[in-house]
C-alpha positions as CSV (number, residue, x, y, z in Angstrom):
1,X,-59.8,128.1,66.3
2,X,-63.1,127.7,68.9
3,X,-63.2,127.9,72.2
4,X,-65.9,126.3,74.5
5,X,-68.4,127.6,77.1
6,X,-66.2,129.9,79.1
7,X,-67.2,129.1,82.6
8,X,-65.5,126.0,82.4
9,X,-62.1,125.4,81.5
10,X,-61.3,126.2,77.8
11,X,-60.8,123.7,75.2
12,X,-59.1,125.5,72.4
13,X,-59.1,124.1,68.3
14,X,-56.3,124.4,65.6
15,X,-56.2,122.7,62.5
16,X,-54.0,119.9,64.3
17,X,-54.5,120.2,67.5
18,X,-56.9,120.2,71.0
19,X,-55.6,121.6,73.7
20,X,-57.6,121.1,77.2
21,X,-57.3,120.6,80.5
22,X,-54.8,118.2,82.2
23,X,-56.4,115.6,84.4
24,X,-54.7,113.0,86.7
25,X,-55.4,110.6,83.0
26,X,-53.0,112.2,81.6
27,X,-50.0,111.7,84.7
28,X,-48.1,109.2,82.9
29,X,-48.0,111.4,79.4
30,X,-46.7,113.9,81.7
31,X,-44.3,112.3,83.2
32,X,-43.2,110.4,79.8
33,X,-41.8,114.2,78.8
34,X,-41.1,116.0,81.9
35,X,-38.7,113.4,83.3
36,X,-36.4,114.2,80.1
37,X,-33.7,115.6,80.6
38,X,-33.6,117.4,76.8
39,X,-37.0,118.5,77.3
40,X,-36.4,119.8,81.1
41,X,-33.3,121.7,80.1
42,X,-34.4,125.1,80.3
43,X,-37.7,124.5,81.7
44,X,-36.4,125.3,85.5
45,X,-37.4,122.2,87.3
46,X,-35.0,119.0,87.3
47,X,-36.3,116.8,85.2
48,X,-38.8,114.5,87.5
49,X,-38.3,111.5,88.5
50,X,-41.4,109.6,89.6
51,X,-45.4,109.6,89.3
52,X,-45.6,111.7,91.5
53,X,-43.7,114.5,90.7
54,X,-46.2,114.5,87.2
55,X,-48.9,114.4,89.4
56,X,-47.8,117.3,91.5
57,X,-47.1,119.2,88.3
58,X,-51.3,118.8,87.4
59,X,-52.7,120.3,90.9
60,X,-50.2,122.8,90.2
61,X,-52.1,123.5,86.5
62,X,-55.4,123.2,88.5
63,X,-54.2,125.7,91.1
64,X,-53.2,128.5,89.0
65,X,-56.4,128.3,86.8
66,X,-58.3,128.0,90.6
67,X,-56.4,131.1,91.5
68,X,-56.5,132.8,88.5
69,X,-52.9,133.6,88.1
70,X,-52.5,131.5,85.1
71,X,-54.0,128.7,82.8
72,X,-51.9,125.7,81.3
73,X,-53.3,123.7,78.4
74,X,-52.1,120.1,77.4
75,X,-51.8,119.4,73.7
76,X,-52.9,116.7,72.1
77,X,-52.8,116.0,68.3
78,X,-56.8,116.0,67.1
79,X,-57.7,112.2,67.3
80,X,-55.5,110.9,69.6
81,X,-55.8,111.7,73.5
82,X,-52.3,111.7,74.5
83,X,-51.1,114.5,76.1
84,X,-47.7,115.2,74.1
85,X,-46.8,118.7,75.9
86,X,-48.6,121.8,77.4
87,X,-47.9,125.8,76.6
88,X,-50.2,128.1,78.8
89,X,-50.0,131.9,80.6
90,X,-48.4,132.2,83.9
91,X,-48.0,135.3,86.4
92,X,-51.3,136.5,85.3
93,X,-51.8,140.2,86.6
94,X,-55.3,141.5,85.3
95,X,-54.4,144.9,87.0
96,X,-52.0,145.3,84.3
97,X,-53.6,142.8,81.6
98,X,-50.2,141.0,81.2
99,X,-49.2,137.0,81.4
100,X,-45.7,135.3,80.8
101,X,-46.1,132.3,78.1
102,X,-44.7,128.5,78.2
103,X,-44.4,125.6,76.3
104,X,-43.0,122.4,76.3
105,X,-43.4,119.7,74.1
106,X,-42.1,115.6,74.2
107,X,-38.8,115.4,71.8
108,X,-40.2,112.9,69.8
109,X,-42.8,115.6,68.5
110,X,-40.1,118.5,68.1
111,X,-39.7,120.7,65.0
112,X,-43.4,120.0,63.4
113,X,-44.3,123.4,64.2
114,X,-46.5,122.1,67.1
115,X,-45.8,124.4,69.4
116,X,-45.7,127.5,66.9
117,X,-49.4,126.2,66.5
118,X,-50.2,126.3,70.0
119,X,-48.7,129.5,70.9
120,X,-50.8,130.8,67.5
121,X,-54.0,129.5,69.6
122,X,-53.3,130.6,73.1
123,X,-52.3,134.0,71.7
124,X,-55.4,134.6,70.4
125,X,-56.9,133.7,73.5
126,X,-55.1,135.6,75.6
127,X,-55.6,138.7,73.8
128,X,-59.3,137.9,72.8
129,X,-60.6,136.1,76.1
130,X,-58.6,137.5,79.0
131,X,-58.2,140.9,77.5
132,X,-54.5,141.2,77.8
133,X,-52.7,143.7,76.5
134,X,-49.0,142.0,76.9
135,X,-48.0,138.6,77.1
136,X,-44.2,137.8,77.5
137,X,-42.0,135.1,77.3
138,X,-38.5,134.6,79.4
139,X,-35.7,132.7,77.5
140,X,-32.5,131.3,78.6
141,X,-30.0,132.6,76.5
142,X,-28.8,129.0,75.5
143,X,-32.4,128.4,74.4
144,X,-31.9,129.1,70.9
145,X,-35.3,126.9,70.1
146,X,-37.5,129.3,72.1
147,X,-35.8,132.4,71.1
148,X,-36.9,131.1,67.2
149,X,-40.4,130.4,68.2
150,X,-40.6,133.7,69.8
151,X,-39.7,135.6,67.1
152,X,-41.5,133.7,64.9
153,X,-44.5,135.0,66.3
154,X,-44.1,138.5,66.6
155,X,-42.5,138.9,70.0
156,X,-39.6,141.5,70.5
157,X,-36.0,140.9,72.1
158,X,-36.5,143.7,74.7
159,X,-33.1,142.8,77.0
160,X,-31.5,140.6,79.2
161,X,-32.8,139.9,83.1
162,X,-29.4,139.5,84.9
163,X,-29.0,136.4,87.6
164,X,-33.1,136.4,87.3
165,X,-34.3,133.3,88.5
166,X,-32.7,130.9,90.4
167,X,-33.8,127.1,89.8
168,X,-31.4,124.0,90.0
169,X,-28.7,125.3,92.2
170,X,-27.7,128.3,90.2
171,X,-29.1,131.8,88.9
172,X,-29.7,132.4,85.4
173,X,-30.0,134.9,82.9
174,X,-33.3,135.5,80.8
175,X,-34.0,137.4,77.9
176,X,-37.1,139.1,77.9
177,X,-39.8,139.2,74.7
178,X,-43.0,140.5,74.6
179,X,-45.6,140.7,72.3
180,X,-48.7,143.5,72.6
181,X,-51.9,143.3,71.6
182,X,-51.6,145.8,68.9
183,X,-48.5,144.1,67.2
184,X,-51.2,141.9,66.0
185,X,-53.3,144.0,64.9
């Protein structure tokens, strides 16, 4: 894993994968994944249902890396362009050196340990680059997927966040899991 010149927005290297900034390019690789309804089930957002709701979702990804509250990656598989899903930090809080982590990925790519890949890469550079010290991930319980992926990678089941968010007409549970920098170490 590389990452590039650090005043710009950071392209990050795995064995498989480049993951960079989304541009306006990409809107219709967006949209291809975020307007299904398998992929959008736990992400919080109905799925979307035009152009422009993809495009909405990229100034969004520019505004939080603007802002500094966050930074959202696409990935694309080395070779090929396409944006096939994005993982990033959001809720960025350098006061306390802590981000929440996020992924999604089109269906058609699931269980290829993409986004175990990813989350490998970002993790690293969220620990290395932006000096955090925690970086947690909330999980709807029926998210059995993420709760893998999470453990997978080190992060610990530390409870459940009762009626926590509310998205799509209802409130929902989360589990919370964190991972510090010293459980890599």
């Amino acid at each position: 894993m590389s990452y590039q010149n650090k005043n710009e927005f950071p392209i990050l290297f795995t064995d498989r994968l480049v993951l960079r900034e989304v541009t306006y390019l990409d809107a219709n690789d967006i949209y291809h994944y975020l307007s299904d309804e398998e992929v959008m089930r736990y992400y919080g957002l109905a799925p979307f249902e035009s152009l422009k709701d993809a495009e909405d979702e990229i100034v969004w990804y520019r505004k939080i890396f603007d802002h500094n509250t966050g930074i959202r990656w696409g990935i694309t598989l080395k070779g090929n362009d396409k944006v096939i899903g994005s993982c990033g930090f959001l809720n960025f809080t350098k006061q306390h050196a802590r981000a929440e982590i996020g992924a999604e990925l089109a269906k058609e790519y699931w269980s290829n340990g993409i986004v175990s890949e990813a989350f490998r890469a970002i993790l690293g550079y969220g620990f290395n680059e932006m000096s955090l010290m925690r970086i947690q991930a909330l999980i709807e319980p029926e998210n059995n997927a993420s709760k893998k992926l999470a453990e997978k990678n080190g992060f610990v089941k530390e409870g459940l966040l009762r009626k926590y968010e509310y998205t799509n007409g209802k409130y929902d549970d989360l589990f919370i899991y964190s991972i510090l920098r010293e459980d890599l170490l």
